[in-house]
C-alpha positions as CSV (number, residue, x, y, z in Angstrom):
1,X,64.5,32.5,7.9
2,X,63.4,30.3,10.1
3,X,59.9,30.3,8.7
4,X,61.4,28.9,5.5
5,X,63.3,26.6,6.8
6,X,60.5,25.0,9.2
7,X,59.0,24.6,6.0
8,X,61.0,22.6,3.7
9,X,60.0,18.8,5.0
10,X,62.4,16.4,6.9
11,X,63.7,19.9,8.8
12,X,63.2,19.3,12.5
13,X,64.2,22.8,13.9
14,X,67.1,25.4,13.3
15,X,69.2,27.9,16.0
16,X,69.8,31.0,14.6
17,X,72.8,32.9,16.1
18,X,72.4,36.5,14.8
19,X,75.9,37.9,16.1
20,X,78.1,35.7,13.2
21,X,75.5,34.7,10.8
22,X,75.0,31.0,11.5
23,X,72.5,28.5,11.2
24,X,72.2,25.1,12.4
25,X,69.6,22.8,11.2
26,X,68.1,20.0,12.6
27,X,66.6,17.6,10.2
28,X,66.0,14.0,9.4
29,X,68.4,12.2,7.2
30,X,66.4,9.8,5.6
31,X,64.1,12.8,4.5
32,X,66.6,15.4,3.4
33,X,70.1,16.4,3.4
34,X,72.5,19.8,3.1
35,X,71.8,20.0,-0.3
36,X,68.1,19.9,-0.4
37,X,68.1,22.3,2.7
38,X,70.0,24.9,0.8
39,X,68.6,24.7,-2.4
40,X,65.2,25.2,-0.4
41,X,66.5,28.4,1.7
42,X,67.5,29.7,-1.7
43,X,64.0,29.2,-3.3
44,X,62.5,30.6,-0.1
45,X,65.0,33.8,-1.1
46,X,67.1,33.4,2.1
47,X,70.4,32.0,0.2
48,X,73.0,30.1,2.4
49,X,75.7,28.1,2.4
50,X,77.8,25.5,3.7
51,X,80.2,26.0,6.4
């Protein structure tokens, strides 16, 4: 997961906590947003959502 994620440009880094299934990214916001960071996990086939 975090493979894909380190692709998808403007992403900076992501924490992974295992235990409850969350992910926070890190990313620029004049690059990216939410949106784009999910529709990429989802073409990367690792789905997610928004919390």
């Amino acid at each position: 997961m975090r493979a894909t994620l380190e692709k998808l440009p403007g992403v900076k880094g992501a924490e992974i906590t295992a235990g409850n299934a969350e992910i926070t990214v890190h990313y620029d916001p004049a690059t990216t947003n939410v949106d784009k960071v999910l529709e990429g996990m989802a073409a990367g086939g690792q789905p997610a959502q928004k919390k």
